[in-house]
Structures are given as C-alpha cells and as structure tokens.
N, C-alpha and C positions, 0 to 999 in steps of 0.2 A: 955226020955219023948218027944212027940209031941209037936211041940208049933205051934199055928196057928196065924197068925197077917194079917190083915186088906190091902190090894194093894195100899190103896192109907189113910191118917190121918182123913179123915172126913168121912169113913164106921165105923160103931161099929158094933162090931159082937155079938153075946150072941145069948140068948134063942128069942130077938124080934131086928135083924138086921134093924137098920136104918142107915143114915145119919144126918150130928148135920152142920150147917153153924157157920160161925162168924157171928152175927150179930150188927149190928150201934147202939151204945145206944142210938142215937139223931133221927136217921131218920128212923130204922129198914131196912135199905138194907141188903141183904145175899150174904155171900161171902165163898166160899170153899177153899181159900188159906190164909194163914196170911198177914194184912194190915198195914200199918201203919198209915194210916188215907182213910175214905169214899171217894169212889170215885162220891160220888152223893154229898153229903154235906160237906165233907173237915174234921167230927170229928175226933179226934183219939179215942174214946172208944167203945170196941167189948165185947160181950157177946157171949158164945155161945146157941144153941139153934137148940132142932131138931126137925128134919122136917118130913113130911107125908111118909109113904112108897108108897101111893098110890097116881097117877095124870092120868094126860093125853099126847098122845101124840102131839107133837103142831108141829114138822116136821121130814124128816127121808130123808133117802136116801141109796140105798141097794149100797153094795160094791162086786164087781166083781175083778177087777184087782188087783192081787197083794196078794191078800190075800190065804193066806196057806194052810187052812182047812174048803176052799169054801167061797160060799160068805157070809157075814152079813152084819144086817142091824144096821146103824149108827144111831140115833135118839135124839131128843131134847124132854124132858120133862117137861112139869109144873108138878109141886105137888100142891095137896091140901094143902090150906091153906098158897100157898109162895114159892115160889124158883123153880128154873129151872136148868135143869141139864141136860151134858151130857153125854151119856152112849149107850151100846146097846143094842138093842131090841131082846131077846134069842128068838133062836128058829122060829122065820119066815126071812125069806127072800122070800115072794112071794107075789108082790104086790097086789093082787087079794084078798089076808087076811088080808092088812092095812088098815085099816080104820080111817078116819079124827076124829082127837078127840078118837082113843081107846081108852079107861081105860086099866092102867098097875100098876103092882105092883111092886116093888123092889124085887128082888131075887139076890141069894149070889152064888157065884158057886168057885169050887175050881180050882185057875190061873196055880197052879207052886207048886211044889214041891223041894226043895233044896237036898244035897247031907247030908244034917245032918236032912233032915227026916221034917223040917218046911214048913209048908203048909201054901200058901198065899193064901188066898179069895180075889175075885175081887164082883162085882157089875155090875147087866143089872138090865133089866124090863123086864118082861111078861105081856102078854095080859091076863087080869082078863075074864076067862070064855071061856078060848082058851081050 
C-alpha cells in the first residue's frame, strides 16, 4: 500500500491541505518549528493553530544558478489572517508576471518518491487567477 506523508511537520494534507503554526498562548506569535519558550515574550506555552491557505506575496527573488531543473522563484509570503512563510512560487519565474502584493494560494505537489513506493508532498504557492 501507498503511504503519502507531508515534506516537512507543519503541511497536513487531506482533502483541504493547509498549514497549522505553534502558536504563543500569551502573545500569539507563529512559529513553524517546536519552542521551547517565545521568542517575542519569553512564554513557554504553544498551541497549535492553522492558518489561511491564501495571502500575499510580500518578497521573492528568482533563482538561476545552481538550480537543476531551471530556474525558480524563491518567495516570502504573508497569509491572511497571520503568519509568514517561506516557500516557492510554482510555476513563474518571469519577472514581468510578478506582481507586488500577488495573491497566492498554497498548492501541494508531489517532492520524491521512495524505493518502497512513499510518496512525499511538499508545499509552494500559486498565483490566484494565473
């Protein structure tokens, strides 16, 4: 049997793929890696909590060199509603189609394939309406 699992602990995958943050029970900062106390207000207690599939793009920068299977584009994202993230931008690399402030949405695509048949999902964004 197939088993498919998530590239990185904060993708869930299902039928409506999002992202879930740790977040501050005292100050509500978002965090994508495990803390052991807030780096904005010093609590130790997290919650988890997800977040918008859809935001905007807030900075990017295309990658040329080095990269394998052409270039892509590198990007920082706000979400609606909280948290920023980074990820890449599927499918354009041609500055002339970036626009300040896109709206993007989270899309899932499949990373890697293993030799016993496990399929890993990773995480970009697409431009909404591309």
């Amino acid at each position: 049997m197939t088993q498919t699992i998530p590239a990185v602990d904060y993708l869930v995958l299902g039928d409506e793929p999002h992202l879930v943050a740790q977040a501050c029970a005292q100050c509500g900062a978002l965090y994508f890696d495990r803390r052991n106390a807030c780096a904005k207000c010093f609590a130790t207690e997290f919650g988890t909590r997800p977040l918008a599939t859809e935001g905007v793009l807030r900075a990017y920068t295309i990658v040329e060199r080095g990269a394998k299977n052409g270039p892509f584009t590198s990007a920082v994202v706000e979400l609606e509603g909280g948290g920023i993230v980074k990820a890449n931008l599927l499918g354009v690399t041609d500055p002339e189609v970036i626009q300040p402030e896109m709206k993007v949405r989270l899309a899932t695509f499949e990373a890697s394939v293993d030799d016993d048949g496990t399929v890993v999902v990773a995480f970009g964004f697409e431009p909404i309406g591309a």
